[in-house]
N, C-alpha and C positions, 0 to 999 in steps of 0.2 A: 335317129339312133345315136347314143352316145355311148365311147367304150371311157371309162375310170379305169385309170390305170398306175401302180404304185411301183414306185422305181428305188432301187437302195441308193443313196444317195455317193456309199462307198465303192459299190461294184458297180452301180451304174445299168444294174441287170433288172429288167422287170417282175417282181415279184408276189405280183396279182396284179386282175382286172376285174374288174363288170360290166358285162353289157344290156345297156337299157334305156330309159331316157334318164335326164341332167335333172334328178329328183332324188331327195334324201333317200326314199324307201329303195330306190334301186343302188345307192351309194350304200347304208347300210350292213349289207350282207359281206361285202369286200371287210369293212372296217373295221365288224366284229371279228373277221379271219387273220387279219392285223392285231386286234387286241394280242389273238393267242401269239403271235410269233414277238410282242414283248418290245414292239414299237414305241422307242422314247419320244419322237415330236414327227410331226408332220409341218410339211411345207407347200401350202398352197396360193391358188391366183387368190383374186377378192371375192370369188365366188361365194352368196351367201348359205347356201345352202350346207356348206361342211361345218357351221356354227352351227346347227341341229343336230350333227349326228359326233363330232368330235370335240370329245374337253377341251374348252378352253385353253385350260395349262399347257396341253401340247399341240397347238395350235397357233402355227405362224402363216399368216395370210402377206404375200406380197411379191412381186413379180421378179425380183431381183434373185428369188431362191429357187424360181422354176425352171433355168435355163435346162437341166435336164432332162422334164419330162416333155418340153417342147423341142428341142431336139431328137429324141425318140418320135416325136407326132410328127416331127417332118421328115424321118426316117422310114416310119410306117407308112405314110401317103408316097414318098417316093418308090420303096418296093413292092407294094402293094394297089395297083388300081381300083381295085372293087372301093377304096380310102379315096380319091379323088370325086372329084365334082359330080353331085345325082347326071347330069344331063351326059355323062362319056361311058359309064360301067358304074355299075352298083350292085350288092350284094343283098335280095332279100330274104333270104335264113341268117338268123343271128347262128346256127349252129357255124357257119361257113365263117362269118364273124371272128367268133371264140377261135376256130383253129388257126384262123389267120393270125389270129393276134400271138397264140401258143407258140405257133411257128417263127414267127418275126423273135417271143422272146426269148426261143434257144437258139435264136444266133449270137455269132460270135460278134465282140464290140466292133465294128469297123470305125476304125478311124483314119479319117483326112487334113493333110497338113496346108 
C-alpha cells in the first residue's frame, strides 16, 4: 500500500492524499484535485511515474526539494504504528488508512529544536 501525499510547501500542512499502490492511475485522481486548487509547480523524488501524469513545465524532480514531505513520513510512521514495519502492526482496511492519515493532517505543526 502506498499513501501520495501533497504537502503546501508554505504552510507546511498536508493538503491531499491517495491511497493505493505507487502507479499513475492511483496518483492520478489526487492530481486532477490539485489541478482544481490552481497548483503552480510540483516538487518530487525521481520517481518515474509522476512524468505520466504531470506537465512537464511544473514539474521539478529532485531530492533536495523533498525535505518536507519526508519529514511528515517520518512524522506519520513515528505517531502512527499501523505506518511501521508489516511484521509489528499493520493496518488492512485502507479506510482505517485514509483517517489515519486525515487525522495526522489536522494536526497542529509540531516542531523540535
Amino acid at each position: 500500500m502506498w499513501i501520495w501525499k501533497a504537502i503546501d510547501k508554505f504552510t507546511r500542512k498536508v493538503v491531499d492524499c491517495e491511497v493505493g499502490d505507487r502507479s499513475a492511475e492511483t496518483l492520478t485522481p489526487m492530481i486532477e484535485r490539485l489541478k482544481k486548487r490552481k497548483v503552480a509547480f510540483y516538487h518530487t523524488d525521481g520517481y518515474q511515474g509522476y512524468n505520466a501524469v504531470i506537465d512537464e513545465a511544473k514539474l521539478y524532480q529532485g531530492k533536495d526539494e523533498t525535505v518536507q514531505i519526508e519529514r511528515s513520513n517520518a512524522r506519520l510512521r513515528h505517531y502512527f504504528a499501523r505506518f511501521k514495519r508489516r511484521t509489528c502492526v499493520v493496518s488492512k482496511k485502507i479506510e482505517r488508512v485514509i483517517q489515519a492519515v486525515q487525522i495526522f493532517a489536522s494536526l497542529p505543526l509540531i516542531r523540535t529544536c
